[in-house]
py3Dmol code that shows the C-alpha trace and the ligand (Angstrom):
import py3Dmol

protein = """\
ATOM      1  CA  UNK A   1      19.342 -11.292   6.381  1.00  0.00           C
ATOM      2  CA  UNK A   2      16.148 -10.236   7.867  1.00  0.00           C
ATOM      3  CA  UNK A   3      15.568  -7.145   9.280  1.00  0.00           C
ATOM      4  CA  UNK A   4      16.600  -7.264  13.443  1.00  0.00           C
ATOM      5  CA  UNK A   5      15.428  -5.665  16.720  1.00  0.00           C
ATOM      6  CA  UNK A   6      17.545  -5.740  19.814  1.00  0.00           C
ATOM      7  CA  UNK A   7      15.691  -4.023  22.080  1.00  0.00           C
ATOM      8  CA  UNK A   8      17.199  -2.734  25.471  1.00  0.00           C
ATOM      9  CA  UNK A   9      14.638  -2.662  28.426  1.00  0.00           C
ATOM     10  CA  UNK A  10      13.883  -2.854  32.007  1.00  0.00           C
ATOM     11  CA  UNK A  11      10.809  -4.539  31.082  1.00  0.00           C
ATOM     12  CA  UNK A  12      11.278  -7.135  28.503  1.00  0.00           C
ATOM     13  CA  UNK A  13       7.929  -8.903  29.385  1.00  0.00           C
ATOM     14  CA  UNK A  14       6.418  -5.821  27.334  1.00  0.00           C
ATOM     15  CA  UNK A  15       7.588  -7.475  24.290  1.00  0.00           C
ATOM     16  CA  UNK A  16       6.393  -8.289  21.523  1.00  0.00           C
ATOM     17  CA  UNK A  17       3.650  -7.091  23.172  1.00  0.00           C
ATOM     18  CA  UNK A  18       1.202  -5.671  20.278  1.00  0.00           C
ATOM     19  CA  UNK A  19       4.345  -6.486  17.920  1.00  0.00           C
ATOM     20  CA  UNK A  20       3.218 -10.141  18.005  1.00  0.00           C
ATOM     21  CA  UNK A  21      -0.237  -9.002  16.419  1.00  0.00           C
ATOM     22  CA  UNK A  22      -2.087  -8.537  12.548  1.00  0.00           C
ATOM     23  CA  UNK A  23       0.312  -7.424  10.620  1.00  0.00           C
ATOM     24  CA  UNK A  24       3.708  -7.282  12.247  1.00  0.00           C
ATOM     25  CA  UNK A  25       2.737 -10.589  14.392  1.00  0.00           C
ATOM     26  CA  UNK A  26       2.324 -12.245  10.906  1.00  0.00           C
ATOM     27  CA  UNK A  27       5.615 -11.138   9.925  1.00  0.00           C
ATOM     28  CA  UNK A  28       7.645 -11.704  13.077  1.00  0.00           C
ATOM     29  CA  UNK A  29       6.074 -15.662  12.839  1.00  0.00           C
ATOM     30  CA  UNK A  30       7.193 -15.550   9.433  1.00  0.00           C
ATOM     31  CA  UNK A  31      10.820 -14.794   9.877  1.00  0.00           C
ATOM     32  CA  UNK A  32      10.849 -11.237   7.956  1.00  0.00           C
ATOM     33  CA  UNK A  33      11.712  -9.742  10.856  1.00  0.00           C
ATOM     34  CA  UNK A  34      13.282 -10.947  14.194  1.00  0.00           C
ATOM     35  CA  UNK A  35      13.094  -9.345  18.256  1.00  0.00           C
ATOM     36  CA  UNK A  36      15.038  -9.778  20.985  1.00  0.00           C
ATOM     37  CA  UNK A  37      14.420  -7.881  24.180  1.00  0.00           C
ATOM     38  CA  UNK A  38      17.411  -7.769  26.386  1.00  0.00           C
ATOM     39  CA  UNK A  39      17.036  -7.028  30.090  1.00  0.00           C
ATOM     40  CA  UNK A  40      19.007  -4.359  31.256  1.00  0.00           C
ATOM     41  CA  UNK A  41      18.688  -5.135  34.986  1.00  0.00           C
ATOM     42  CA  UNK A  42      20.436  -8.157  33.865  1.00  0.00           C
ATOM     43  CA  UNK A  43      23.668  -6.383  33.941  1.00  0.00           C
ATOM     44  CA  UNK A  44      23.360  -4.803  37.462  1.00  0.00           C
ATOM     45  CA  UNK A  45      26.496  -6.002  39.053  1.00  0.00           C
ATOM     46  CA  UNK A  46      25.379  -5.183  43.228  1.00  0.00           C
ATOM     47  CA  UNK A  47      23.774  -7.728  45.242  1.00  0.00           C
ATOM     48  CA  UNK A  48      20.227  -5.428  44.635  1.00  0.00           C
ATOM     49  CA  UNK A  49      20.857  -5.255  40.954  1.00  0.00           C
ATOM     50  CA  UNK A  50      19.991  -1.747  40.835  1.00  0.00           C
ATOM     51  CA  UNK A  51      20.243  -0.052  37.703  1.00  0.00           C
ATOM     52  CA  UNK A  52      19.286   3.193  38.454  1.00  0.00           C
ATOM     53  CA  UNK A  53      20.697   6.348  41.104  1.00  0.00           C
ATOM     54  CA  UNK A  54      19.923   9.865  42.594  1.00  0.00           C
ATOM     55  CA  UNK A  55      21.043  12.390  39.885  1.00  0.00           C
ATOM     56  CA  UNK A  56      24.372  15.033  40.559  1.00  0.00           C
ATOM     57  CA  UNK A  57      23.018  18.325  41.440  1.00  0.00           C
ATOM     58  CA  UNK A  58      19.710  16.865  43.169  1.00  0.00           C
ATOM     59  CA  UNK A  59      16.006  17.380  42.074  1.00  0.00           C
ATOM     60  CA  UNK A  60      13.467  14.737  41.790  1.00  0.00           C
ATOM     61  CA  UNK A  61      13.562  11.205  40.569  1.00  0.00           C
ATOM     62  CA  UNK A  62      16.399   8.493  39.746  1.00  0.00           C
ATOM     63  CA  UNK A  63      18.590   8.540  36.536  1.00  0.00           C
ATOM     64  CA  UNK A  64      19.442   5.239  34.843  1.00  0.00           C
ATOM     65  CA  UNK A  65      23.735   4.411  35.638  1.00  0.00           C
ATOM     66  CA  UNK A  66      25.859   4.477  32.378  1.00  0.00           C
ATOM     67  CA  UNK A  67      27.683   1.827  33.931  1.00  0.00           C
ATOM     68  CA  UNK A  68      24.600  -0.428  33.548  1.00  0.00           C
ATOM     69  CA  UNK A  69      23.440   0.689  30.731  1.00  0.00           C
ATOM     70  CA  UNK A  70      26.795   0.331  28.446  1.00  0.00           C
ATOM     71  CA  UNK A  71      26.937  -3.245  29.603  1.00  0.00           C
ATOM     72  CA  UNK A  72      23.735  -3.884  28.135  1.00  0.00           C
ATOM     73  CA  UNK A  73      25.105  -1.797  24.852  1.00  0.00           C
ATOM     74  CA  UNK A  74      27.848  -3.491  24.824  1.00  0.00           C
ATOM     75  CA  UNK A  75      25.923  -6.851  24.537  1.00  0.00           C
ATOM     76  CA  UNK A  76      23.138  -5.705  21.915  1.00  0.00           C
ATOM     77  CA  UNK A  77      26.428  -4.525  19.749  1.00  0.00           C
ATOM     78  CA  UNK A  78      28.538  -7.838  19.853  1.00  0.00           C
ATOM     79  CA  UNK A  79      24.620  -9.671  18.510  1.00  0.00           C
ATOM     80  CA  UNK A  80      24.259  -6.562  16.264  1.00  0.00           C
ATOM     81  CA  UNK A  81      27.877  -4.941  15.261  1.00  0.00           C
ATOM     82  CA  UNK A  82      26.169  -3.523  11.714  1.00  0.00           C
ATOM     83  CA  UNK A  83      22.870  -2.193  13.699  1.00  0.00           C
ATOM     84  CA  UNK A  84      21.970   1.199  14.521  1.00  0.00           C
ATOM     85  CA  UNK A  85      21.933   2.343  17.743  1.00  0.00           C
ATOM     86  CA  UNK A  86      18.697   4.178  19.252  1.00  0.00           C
ATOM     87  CA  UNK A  87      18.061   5.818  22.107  1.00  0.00           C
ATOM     88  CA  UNK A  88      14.533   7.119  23.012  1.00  0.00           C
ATOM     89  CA  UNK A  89      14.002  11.111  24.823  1.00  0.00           C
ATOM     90  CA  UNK A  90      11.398  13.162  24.308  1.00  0.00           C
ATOM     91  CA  UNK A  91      14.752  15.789  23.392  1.00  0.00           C
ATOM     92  CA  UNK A  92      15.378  13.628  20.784  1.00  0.00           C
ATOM     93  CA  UNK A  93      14.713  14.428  16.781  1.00  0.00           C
ATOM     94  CA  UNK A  94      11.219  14.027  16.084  1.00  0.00           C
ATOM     95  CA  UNK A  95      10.949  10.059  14.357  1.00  0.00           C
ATOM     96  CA  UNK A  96       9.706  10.978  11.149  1.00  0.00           C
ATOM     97  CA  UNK A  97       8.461   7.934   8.281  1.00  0.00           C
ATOM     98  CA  UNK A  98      11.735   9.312   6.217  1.00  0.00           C
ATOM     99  CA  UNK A  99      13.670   7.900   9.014  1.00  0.00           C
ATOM    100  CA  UNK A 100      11.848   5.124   9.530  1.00  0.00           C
ATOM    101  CA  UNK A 101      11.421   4.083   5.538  1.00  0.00           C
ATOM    102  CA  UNK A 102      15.405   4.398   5.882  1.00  0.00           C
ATOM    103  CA  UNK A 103      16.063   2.191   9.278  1.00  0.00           C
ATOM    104  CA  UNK A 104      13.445  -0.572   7.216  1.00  0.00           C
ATOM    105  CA  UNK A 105      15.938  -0.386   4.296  1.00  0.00           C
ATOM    106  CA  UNK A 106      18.907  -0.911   6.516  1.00  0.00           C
ATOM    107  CA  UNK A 107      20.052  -4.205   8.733  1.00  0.00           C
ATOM    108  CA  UNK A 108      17.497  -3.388  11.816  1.00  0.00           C
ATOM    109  CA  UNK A 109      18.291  -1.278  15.165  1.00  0.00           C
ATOM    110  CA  UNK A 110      19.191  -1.678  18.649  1.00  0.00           C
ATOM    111  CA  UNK A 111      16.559   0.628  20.438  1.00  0.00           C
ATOM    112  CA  UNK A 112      17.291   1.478  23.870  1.00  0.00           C
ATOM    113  CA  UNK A 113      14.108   2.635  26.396  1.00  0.00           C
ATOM    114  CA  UNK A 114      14.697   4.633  28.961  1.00  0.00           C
ATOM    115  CA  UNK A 115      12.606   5.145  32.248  1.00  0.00           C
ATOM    116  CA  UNK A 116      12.715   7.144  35.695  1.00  0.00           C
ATOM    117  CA  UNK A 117      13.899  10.591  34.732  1.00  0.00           C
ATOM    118  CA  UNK A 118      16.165   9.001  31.810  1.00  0.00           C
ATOM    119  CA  UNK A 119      19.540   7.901  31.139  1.00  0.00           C
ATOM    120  CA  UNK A 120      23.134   9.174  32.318  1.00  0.00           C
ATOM    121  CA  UNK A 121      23.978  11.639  29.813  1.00  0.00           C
ATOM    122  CA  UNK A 122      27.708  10.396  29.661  1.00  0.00           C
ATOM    123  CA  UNK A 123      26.922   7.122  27.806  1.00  0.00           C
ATOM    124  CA  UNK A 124      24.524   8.482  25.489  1.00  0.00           C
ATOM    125  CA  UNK A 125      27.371   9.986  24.504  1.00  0.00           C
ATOM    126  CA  UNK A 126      30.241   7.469  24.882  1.00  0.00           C
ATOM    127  CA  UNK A 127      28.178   5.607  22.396  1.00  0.00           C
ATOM    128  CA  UNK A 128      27.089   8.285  19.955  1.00  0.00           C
ATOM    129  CA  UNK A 129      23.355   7.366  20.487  1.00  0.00           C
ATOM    130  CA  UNK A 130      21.064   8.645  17.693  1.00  0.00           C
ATOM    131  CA  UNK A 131      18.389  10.359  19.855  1.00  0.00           C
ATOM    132  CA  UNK A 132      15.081  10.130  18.880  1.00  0.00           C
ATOM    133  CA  UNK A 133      11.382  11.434  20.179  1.00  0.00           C
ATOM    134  CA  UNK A 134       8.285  10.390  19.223  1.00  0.00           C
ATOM    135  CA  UNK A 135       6.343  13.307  19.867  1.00  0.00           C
ATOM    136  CA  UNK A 136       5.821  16.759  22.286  1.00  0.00           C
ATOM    137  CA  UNK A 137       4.798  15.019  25.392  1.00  0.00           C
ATOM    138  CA  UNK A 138       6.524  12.564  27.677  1.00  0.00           C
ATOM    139  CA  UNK A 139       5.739   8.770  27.962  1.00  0.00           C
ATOM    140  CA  UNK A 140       6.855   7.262  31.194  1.00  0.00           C
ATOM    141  CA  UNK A 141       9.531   4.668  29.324  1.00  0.00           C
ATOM    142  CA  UNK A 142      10.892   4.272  25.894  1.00  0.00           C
ATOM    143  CA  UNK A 143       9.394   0.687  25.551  1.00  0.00           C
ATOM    144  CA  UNK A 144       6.000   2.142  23.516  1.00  0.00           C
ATOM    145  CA  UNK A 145       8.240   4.203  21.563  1.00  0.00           C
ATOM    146  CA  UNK A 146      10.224   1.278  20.488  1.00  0.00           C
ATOM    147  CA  UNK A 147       6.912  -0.496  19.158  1.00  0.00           C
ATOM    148  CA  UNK A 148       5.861   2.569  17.521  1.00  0.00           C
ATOM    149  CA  UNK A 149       9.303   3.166  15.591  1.00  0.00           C
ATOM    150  CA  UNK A 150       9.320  -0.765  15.002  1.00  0.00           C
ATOM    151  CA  UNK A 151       5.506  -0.958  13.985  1.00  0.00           C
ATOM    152  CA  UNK A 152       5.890   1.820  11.302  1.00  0.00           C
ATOM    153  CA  UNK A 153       9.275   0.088   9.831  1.00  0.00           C
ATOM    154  CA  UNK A 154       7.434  -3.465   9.880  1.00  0.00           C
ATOM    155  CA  UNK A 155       5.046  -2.833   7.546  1.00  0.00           C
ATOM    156  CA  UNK A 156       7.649  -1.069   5.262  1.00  0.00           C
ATOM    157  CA  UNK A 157       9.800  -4.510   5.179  1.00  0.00           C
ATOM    158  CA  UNK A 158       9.420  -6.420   1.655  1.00  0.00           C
ATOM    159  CA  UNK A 159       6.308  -8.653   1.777  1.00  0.00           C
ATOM    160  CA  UNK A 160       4.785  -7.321   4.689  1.00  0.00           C
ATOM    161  CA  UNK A 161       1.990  -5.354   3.531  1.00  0.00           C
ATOM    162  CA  UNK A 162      -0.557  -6.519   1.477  1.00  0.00           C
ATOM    163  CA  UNK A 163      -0.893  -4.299  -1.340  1.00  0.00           C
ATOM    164  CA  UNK A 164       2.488  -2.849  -2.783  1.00  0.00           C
ATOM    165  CA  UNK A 165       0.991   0.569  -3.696  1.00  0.00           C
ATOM    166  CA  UNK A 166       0.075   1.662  -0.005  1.00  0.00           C
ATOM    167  CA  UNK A 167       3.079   2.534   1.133  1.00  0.00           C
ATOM    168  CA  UNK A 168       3.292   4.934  -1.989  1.00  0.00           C
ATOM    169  CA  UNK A 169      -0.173   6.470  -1.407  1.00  0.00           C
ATOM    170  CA  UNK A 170       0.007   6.854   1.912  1.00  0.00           C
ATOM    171  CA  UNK A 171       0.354   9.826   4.623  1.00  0.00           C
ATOM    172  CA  UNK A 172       3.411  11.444   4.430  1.00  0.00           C
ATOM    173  CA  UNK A 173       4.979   9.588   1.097  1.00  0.00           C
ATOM    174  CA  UNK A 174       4.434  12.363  -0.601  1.00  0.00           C
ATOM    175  CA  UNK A 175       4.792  15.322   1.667  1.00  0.00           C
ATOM    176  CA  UNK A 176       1.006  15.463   1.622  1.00  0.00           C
ATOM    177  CA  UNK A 177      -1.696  13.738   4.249  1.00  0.00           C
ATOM    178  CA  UNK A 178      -3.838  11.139   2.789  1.00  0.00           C
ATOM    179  CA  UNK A 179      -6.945  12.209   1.548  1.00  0.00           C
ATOM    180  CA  UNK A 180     -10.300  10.296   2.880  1.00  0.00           C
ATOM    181  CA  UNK A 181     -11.489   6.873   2.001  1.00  0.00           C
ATOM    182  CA  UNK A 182     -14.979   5.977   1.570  1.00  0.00           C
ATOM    183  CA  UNK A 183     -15.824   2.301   1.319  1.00  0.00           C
ATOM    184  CA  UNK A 184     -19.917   0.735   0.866  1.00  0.00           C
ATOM    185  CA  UNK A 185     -22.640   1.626   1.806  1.00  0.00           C
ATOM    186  CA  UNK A 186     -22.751   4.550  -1.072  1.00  0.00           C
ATOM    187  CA  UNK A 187     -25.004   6.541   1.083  1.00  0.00           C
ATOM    188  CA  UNK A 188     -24.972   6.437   4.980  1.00  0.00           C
ATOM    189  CA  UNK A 189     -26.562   8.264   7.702  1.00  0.00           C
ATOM    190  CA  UNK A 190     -27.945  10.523   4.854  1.00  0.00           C
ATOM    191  CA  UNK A 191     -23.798  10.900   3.871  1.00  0.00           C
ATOM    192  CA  UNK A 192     -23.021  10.043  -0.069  1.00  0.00           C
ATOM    193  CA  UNK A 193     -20.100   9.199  -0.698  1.00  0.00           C
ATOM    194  CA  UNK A 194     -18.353  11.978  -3.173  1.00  0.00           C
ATOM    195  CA  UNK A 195     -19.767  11.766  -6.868  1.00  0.00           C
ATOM    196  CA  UNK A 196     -16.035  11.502  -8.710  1.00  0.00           C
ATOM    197  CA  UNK A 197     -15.487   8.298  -6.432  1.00  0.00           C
ATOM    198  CA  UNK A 198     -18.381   6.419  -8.200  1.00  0.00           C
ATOM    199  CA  UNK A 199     -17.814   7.505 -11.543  1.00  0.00           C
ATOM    200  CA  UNK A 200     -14.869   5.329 -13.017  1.00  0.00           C
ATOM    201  CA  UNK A 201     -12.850   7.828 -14.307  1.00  0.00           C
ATOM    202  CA  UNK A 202      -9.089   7.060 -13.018  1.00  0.00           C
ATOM    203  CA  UNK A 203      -7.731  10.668 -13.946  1.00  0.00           C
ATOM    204  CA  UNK A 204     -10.963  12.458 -12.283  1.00  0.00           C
ATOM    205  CA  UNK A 205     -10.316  10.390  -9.362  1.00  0.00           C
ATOM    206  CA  UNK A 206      -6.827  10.838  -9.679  1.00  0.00           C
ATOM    207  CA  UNK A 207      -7.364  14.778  -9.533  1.00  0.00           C
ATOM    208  CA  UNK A 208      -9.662  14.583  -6.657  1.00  0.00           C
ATOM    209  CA  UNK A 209      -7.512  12.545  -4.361  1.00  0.00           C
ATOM    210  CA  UNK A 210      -4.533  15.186  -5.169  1.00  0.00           C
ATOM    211  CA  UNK A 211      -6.785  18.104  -4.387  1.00  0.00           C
ATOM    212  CA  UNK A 212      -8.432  16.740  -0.957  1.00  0.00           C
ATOM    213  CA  UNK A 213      -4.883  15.909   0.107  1.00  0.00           C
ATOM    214  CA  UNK A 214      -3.272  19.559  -0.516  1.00  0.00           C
ATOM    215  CA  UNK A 215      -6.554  20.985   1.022  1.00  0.00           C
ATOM    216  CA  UNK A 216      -6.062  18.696   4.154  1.00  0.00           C
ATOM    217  CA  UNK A 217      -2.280  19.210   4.414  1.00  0.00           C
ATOM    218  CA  UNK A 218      -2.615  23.058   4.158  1.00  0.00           C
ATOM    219  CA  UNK A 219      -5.536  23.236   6.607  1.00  0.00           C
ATOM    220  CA  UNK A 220      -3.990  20.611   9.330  1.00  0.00           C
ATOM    221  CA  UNK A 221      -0.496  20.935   9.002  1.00  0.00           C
ATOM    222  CA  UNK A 222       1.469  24.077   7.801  1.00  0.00           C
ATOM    223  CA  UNK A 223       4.254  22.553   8.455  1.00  0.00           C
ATOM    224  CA  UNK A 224       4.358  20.207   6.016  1.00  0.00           C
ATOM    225  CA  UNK A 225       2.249  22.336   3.353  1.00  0.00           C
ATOM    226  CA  UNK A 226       5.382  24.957   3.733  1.00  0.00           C
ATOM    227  CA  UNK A 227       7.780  22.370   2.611  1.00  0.00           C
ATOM    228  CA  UNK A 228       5.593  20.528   0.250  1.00  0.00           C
ATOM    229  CA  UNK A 229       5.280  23.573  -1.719  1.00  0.00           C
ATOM    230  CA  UNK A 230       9.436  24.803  -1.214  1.00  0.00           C
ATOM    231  CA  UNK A 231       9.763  21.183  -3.047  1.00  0.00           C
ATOM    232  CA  UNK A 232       6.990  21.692  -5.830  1.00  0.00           C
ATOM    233  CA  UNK A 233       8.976  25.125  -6.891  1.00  0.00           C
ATOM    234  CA  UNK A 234      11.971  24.044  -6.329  1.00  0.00           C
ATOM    235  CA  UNK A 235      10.994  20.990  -9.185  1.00  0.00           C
ATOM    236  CA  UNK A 236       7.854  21.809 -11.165  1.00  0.00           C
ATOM    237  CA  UNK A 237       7.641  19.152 -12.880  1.00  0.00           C
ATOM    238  CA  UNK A 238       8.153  16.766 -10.118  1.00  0.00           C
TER     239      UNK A 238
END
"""
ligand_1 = """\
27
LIG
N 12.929 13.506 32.325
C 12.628 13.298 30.932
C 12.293 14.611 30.270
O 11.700 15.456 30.913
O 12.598 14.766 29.073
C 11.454 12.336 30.779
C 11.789 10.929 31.106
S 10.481 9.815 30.744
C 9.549 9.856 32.222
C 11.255 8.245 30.794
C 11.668 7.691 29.447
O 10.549 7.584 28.572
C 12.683 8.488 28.668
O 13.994 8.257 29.121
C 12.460 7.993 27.257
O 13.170 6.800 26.996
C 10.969 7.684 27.232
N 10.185 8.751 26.601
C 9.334 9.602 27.210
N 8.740 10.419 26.337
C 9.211 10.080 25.115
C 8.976 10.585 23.807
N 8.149 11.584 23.581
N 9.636 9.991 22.790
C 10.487 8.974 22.998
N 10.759 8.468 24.230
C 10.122 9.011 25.280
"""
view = py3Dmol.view(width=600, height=400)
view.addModel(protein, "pdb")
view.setStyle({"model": 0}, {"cartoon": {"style": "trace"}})
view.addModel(ligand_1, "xyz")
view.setStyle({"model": 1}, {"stick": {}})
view.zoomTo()
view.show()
């Protein structure tokens, strides 16, 4: 079984959108992975087929009705019974690529996108939605954060990317950033590309990449430089 996308918006036109491009557009026409956008205004029951209402307790904006919404659940999860269910919110746990190297080793995902001021609390938790954010600022609906958690978990599936080893190398597989790639000319705008590159020597090079990588992890992100390191003494040999 391939891996499957049910995604739940109030804009289904939006998809595949960028999905249907390079890389994950290759794979999509190939059959590796499969998306479905389901309409959620398609299970408005009133003759306006509203989906959304004032919120309890007043303040600005509409909030999306759980009545609505769970219909369009309950739909994704009789295509998808095995799939994981998603909802976007900024509130939500930051996506990381652990969690999305583990959703592209699983069945697929139902990803529901939220809009206006968000969805009614009560189903989110009727349905024990996994919430998840992909980032400190707020997007005005869920639908780019869907292709951004699918985009990242495309390119993971088997067969998808072109060389094997760079998912392995890449930012984040190890804890570390990536350090910098240099490709021809050797020189440019008076800028030569660094000596040990050019050289041949696989352990040299080996050594380098490892060193620019820690550098650029502890300088950009001490986040991830304070765990890399809990991890390296936690298992020197590692
Ligand atoms: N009132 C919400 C708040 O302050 O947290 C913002 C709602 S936002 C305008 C509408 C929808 O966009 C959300 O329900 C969510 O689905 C999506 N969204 C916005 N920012 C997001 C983020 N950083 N990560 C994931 N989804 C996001």
């Amino acid at each position: 079984m391939s891996f499957r996308a049910l995604v739940l918006t109030l804009f289904p036109e939006m998809f595949p959108g960028p999905l249907g491009q390079s890389l994950a557009g290759r794979a999509l026409a190939r059959g590796d992975w499969s998306l479905d956008a389901i309409d959620i205004r398609g299970f408005a029951t009133d003759k306006h087929r509203s989906v959304d209402d004032t919120p309890f307790g007043g303040g600005p904006g509409m909030v999306m009705r759980p009545d609505v919404v769970d219909a369009a659940v309950a739909e994704a999860l009789a295509r998808g019974p095995d799939l994981p269910l998603i909802v976007f919110t900024p509130r939500g746990k930051l996506l990381t690529q652990k969690r999305v190297r583990a959703l592209a080793e699983g069945p697929g995902a139902i990803l529901l996108c939220g809009r206006y001021e968000g969805i009614d609390e009560r189903v989110i938790a009727h349905r024990r939605m996994e919430e998840l954010s992909i980032g400190d600022y707020v997007l005005s609906g869920g639908e780019p954060a869907a292709m951004v958690l699918l985009d990242a978990a495309v390119r993971l599936l088997p067969g998808v990317m072109g060389a094997a080893e760079s998912g392995i190398e890449e930012s984040f597989a190890s804890g570390l950033l990536e350090y910098p790639h240099y490709t021809r000319p050797a020189v440019w705008q008076e800028r030569a590309v660094p000596e040990v590159l050019a050289g041949g020597n696989h352990a040299a090079i080996a050594a380098w990449r490892r060193a620019e990588a820690e550098r650029i992890t502890r300088d950009r992100r001490p986040d991830l430089w304070t765990a890399y390191r809990a991890l390296a003494e936690a298992a020197p040999t590692a």
